[in-house]
Every structure is written in C-alpha cells, then in structure tokens.
C-alpha atoms as a printed R data frame, in Angstrom:
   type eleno elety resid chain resno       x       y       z
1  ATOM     1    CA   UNK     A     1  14.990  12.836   7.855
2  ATOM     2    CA   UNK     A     2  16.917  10.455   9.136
3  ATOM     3    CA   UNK     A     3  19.119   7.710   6.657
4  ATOM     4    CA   UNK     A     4  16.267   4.638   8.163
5  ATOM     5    CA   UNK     A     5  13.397   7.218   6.800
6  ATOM     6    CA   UNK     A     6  15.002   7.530   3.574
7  ATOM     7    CA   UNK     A     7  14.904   3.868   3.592
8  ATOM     8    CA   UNK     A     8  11.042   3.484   4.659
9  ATOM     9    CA   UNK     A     9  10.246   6.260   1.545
10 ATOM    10    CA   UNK     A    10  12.240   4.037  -1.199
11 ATOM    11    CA   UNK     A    11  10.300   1.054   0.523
12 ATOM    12    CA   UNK     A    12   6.938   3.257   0.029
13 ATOM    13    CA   UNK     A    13   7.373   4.404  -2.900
14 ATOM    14    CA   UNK     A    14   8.210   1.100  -4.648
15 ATOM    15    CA   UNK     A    15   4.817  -0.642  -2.883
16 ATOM    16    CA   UNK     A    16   2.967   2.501  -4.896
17 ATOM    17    CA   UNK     A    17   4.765   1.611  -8.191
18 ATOM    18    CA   UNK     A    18   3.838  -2.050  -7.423
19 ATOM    19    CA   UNK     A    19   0.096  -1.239  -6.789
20 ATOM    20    CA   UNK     A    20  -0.210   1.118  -9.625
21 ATOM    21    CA   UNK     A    21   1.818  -1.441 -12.212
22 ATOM    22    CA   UNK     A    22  -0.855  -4.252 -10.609
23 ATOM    23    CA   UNK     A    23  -4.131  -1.840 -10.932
24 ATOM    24    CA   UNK     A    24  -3.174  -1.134 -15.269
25 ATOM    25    CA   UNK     A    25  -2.640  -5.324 -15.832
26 ATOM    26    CA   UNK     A    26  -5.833  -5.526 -13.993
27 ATOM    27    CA   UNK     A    27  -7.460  -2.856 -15.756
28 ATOM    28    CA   UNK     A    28  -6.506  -4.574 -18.991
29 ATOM    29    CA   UNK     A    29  -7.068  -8.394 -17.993
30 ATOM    30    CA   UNK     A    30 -10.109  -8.016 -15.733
31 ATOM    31    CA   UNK     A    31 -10.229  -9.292 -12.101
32 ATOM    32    CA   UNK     A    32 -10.462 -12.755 -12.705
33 ATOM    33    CA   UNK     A    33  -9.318 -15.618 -15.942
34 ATOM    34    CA   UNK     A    34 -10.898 -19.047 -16.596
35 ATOM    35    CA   UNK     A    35  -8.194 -21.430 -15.234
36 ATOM    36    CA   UNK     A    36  -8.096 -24.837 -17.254
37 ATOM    37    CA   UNK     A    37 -11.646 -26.246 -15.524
38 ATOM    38    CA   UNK     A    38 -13.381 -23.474 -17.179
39 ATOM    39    CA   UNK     A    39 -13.856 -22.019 -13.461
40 ATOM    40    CA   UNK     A    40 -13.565 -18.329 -12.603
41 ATOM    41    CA   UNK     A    41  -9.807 -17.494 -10.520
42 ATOM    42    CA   UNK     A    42  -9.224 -14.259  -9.189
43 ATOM    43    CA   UNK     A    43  -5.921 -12.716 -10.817
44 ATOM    44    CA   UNK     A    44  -2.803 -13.079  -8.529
45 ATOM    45    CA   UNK     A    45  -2.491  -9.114  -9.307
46 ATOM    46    CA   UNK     A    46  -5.408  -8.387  -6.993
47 ATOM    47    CA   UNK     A    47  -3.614  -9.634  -4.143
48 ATOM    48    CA   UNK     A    48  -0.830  -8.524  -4.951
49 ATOM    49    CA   UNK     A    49  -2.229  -4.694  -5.176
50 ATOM    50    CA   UNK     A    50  -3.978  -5.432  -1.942
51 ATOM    51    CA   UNK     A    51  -0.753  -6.363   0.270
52 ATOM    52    CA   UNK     A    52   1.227  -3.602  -1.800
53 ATOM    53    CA   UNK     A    53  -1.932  -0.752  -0.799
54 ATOM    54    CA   UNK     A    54  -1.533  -2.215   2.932
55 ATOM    55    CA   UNK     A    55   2.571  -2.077   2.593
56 ATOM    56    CA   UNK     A    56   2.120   1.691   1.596
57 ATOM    57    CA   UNK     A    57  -0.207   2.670   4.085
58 ATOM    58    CA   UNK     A    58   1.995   1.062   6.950
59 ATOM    59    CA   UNK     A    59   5.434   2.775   5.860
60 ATOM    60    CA   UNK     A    60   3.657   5.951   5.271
61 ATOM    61    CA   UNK     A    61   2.105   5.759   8.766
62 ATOM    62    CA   UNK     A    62   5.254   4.326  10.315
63 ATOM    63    CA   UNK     A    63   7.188   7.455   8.534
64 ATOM    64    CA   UNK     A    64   5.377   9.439  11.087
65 ATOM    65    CA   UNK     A    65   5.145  12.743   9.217
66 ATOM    66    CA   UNK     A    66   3.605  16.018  11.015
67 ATOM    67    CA   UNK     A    67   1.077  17.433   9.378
68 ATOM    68    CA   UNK     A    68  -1.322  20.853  10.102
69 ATOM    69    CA   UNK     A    69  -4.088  18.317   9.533
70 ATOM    70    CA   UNK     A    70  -6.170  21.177  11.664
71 ATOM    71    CA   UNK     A    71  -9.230  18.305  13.644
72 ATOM    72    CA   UNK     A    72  -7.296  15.193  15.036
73 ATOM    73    CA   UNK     A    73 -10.069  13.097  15.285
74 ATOM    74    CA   UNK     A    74  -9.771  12.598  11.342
75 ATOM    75    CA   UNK     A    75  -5.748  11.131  11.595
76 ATOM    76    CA   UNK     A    76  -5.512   7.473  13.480
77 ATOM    77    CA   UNK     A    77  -4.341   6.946  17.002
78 ATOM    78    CA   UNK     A    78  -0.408   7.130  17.491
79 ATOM    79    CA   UNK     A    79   1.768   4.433  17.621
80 ATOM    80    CA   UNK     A    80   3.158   3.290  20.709
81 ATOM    81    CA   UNK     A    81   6.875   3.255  19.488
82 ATOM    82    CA   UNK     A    82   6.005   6.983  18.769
83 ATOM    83    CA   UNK     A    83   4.803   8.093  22.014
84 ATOM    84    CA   UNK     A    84   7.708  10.000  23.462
C-alpha cells in the first residue's frame, strides 16, 4: 500500500469509530427528543451516522482492494479513475 492508502484507511477507520460512537448514543437516547415546542426532532447523531456509513463505504471502495470475491456481478461497477 501506498503512503495516500494508508491515509484513506486512517480516514476509514475513523468514519467507523464515528458511526459506531453515533449508533450507542442513539441506542441510549432514541432516534428522536422533544425540542422546546414539545415537537418530535430527529437526533443530530442520525445524520451524523448516516454521512459517516456513506464516508466509509466511499474510502473503502475508493481503497480499491482485490478480492477472490469468486461471481462479479455481486461487487459494483469500477471506477473510472481505476480503469487502467
């Protein structure tokens, strides 16, 4: 691996810390608090743990690791900076 693929795993791996700290407040809290109208609000967490999941799926794609997968048709389409 290359020092810029060390770089995308440290980014990686801190998006899964950030999801899995997110998913145990959320599991304590609940998805949603009463904000001060006594109306239903969606924790900021949730968000958060949805653009940290996306984070981690796009460095772990754009890492670009081979696999023996064995059937292709299960991994997604290459991306074009990839194509050699």
């Amino acid at each position: 691996m290359d020092a810029h693929h060390h770089h995308l795993l440290t980014l990686a791996c801190e998006a899964l810390d950030q999801t899995e700290s997110c998913r145990e407040v959320i599991e304590l809290e609940g998805q949603t608090f009463t904000d001060r109208f006594g109306q239903p609000k969606e924790r900021p967490e949730v968000s958060i743990m949805h653009n940290s999941r996306l984070a981690f799926a796009r460095l772990i794609r754009e890492l670009d690791l081979d696999f023996d997968g064995g059937s292709d048709s299960a991994r997604p389409p290459a991306l074009r900076s990839n194509r050699r």
